[in-house]
C-alpha positions as CSV (number, residue, x, y, z in Angstrom):
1,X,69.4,109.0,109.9
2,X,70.4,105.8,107.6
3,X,73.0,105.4,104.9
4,X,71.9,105.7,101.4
5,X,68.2,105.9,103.1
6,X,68.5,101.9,103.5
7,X,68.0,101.5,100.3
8,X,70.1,99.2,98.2
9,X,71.7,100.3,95.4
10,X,73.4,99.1,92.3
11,X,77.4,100.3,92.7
12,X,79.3,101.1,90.3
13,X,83.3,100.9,89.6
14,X,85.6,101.5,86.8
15,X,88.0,99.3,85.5
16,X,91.5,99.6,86.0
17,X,92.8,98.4,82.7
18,X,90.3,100.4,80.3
19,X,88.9,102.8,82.6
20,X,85.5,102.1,82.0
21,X,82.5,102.2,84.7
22,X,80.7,99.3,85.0
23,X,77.7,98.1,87.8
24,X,79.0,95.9,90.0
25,X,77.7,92.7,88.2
26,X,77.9,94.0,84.9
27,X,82.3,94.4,85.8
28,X,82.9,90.4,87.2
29,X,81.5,90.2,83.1
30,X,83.9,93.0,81.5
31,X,86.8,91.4,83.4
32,X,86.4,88.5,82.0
33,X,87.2,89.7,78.7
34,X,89.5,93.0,79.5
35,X,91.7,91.1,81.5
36,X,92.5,88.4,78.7
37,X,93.1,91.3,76.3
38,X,95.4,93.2,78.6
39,X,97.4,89.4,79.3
40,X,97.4,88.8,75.5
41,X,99.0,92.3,74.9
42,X,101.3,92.1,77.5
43,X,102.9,88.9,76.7
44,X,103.1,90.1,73.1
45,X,105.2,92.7,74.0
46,X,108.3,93.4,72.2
47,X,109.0,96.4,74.9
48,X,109.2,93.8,77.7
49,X,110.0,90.1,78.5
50,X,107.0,89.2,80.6
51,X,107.0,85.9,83.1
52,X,103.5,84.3,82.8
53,X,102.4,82.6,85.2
54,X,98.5,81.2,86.6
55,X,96.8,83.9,88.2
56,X,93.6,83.7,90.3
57,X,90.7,85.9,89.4
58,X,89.2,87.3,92.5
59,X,86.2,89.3,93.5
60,X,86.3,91.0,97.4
61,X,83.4,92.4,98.9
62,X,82.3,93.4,102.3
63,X,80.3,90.8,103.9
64,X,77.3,93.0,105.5
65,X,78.4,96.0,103.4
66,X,78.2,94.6,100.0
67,X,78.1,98.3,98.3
68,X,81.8,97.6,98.7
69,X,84.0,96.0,96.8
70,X,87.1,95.4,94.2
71,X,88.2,92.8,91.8
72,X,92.1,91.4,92.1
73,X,94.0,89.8,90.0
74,X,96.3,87.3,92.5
75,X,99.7,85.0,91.4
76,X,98.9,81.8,92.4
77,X,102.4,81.1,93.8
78,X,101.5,84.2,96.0
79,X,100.7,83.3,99.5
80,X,97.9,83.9,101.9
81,X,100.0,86.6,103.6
82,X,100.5,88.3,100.3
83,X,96.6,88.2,100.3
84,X,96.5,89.7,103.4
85,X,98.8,92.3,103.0
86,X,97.1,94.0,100.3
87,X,94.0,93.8,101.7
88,X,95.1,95.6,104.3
89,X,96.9,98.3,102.6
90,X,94.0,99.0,100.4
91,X,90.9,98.4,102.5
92,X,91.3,97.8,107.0
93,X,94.5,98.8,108.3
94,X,94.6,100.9,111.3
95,X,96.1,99.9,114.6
96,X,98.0,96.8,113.7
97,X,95.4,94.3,114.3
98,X,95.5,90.8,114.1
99,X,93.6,89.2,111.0
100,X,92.5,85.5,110.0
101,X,90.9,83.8,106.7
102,X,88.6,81.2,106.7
103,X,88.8,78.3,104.1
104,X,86.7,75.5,103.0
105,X,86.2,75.2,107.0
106,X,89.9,75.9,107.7
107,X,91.4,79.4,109.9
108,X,94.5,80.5,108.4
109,X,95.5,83.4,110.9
110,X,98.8,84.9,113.1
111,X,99.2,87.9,110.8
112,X,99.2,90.7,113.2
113,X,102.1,92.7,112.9
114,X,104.7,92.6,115.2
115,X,107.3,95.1,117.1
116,X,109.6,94.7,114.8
117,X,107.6,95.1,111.4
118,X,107.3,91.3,110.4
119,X,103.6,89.6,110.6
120,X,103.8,86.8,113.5
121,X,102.7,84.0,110.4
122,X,106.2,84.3,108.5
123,X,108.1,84.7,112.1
124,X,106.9,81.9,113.0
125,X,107.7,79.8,109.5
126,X,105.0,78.3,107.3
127,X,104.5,75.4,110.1
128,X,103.6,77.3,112.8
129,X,100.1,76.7,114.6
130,X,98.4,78.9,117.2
131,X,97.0,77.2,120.5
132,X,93.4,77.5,118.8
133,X,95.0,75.6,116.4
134,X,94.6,77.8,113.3
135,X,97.0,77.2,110.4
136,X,99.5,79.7,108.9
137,X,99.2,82.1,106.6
138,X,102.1,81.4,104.9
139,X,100.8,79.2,102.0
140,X,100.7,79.0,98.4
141,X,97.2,80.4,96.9
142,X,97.1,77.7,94.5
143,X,97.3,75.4,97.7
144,X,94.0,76.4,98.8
145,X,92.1,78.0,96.1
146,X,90.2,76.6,93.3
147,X,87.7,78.7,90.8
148,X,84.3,79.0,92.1
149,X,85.8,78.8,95.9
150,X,84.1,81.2,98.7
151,X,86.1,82.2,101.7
152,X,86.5,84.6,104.5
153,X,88.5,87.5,105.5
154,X,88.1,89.4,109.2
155,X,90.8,92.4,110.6
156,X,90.0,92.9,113.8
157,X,88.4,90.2,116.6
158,X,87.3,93.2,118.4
159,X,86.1,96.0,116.2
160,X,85.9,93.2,113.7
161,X,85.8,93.9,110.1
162,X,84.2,91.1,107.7
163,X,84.8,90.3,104.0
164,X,83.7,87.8,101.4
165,X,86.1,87.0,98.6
166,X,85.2,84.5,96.1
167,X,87.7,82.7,93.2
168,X,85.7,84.1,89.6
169,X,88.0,81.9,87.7
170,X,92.0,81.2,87.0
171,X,94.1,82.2,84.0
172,X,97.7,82.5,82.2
173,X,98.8,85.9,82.7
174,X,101.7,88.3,82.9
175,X,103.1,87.6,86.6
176,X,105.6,90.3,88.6
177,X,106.5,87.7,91.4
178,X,103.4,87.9,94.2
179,X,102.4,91.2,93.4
180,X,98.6,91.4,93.9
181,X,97.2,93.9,91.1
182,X,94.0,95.8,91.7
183,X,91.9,95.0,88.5
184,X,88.5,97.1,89.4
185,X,86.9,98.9,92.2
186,X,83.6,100.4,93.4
187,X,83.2,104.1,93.5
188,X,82.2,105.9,96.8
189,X,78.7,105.5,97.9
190,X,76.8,108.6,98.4
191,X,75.6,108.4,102.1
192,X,73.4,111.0,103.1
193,X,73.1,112.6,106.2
194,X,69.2,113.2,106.3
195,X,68.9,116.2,108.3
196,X,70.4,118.3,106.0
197,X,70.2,116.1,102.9
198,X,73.5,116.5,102.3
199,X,76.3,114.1,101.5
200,X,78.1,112.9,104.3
201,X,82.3,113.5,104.6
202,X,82.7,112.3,108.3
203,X,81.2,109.5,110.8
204,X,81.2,109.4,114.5
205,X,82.7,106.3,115.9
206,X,81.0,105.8,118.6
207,X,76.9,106.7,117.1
208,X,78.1,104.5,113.7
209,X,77.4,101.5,115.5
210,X,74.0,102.2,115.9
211,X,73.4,103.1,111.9
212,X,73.7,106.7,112.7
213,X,76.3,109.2,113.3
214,X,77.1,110.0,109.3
215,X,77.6,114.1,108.8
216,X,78.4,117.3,107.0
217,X,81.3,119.4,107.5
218,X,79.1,122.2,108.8
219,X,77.0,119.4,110.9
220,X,80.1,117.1,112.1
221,X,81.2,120.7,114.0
222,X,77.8,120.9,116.2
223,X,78.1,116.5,116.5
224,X,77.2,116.2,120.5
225,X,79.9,113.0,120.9
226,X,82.6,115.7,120.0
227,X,85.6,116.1,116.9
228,X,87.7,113.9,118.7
229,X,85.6,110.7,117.6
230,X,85.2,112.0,113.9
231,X,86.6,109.6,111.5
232,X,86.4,111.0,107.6
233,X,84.1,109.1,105.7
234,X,86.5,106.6,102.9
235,X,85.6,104.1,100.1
236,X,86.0,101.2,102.4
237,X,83.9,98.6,104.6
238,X,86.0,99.3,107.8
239,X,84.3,103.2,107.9
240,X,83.8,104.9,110.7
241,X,85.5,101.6,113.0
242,X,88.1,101.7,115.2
243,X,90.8,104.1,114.2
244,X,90.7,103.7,110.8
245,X,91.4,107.0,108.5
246,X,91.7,105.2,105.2
């Protein structure tokens, strides 16, 4: 059994501005336009009195699982913590792990959350290096981002889950103070499980890592492993590891 029959497919996602569906090249295109509109309307206003601000233009996809992924819209005076914050409320978190990104050859990491809440990068204060001396997540975006930049994202350094973000450009937009905003994203894949032919709504954690282990309802129940290492199936490149529920 394989998901989506190995085969790659083109992915689609809608737009969060217009609401339009778009292939996943075909939308880094549409933004480019829609989000200008949307920034030009905004700031014309008279209902509100917008800040603007430089924003950064960014495109996340999983790095082995590229049939994921979502465009953000990112303040430049937000910082990398900000960055990793909403990534993880959107796409990883589960347990609390600790997470690292990796920049023009640089680790920016010490964001695991700690016992009382806080991530151990702003606890320790914007200076603060580990023993494998990786910087701090707590710097500006604008400090180490640039248009056309690739970097790294993992959650995880055991059940490790790994992105690939990417700067698509920069622009003068309305700003609510580091609020991230989510500007597209993918639909759910189909997978099939191919036994049955039908679509699969839950994974088993332990067969998943073997590019198996995607079933049914009616087929997850008979699943030899057992329910207790079910996971539902989510619209998200960490499916199916660790704990994660969506």
């Amino acid at each position: 059994m394989s998901r989506q029959n190995e085969e790659k497919l083109e992915s689609n996602g809608v737009c969060s501005s217009c609401g339009g569906t778009f292939g996943k090249k075909a939308m880094t295109k549409h933004l480019t336009s829609c989000v200008k509109e949307k920034a030009n309307a905004e700031m014309s206003s008279p209902k509100q009195k917008p800040k603007s601000g430089k924003l950064f233009h960014l495109v996340v996809e999983g790095r082995y699982q590229p049939e994921y992924w979502i465009h953000i819209a990112a303040p430049a005076q937000a910082k990398l913590v900000n960055l990793d914050r909403f990534l993880r409320n959107i796409w990883v978190e589960c347990c609390g792990h600790l997470s690292s990104f990796t920049i023009d050859g640089v680790k920016y990491s010490g964001s695991g959350k700690s016992s009382v809440g806080t991530t151990y990068g702003a606890f320790f204060g914007s200076d603060f290096e580990d023993d494998m001396g990786d910087k701090s997540m707590n710097i500006d975006l604008t400090n180490v981002l640039v248009p056309r930049r690739k970097f790294y994202y993992e959650y995880d350094f055991g059940t490790t889950t790994d992105l690939a973000l990417k700067v698509v450009s920069e622009y003068e937009g309305f700003i609510k103070g580091k609020d991230i905003q989510l500007m597209a994203r993918n639909e759910p894949p189909a997978i099939m499980y191919d036994s049955c032919e039908k679509i699969a709504t839950q994974v088993c954690a332990v067969c998943v890592y073997n590019g198996e282990g995607w079933l049914c309802d009616e087929c997850a129940s008979k699943h030899e492993c057992g329910e207790e290492m079910l996971l539902p199936v989510v619209n998200s490149p960490r499916v199916g590891m660790c704990g994660y529920s969506g």
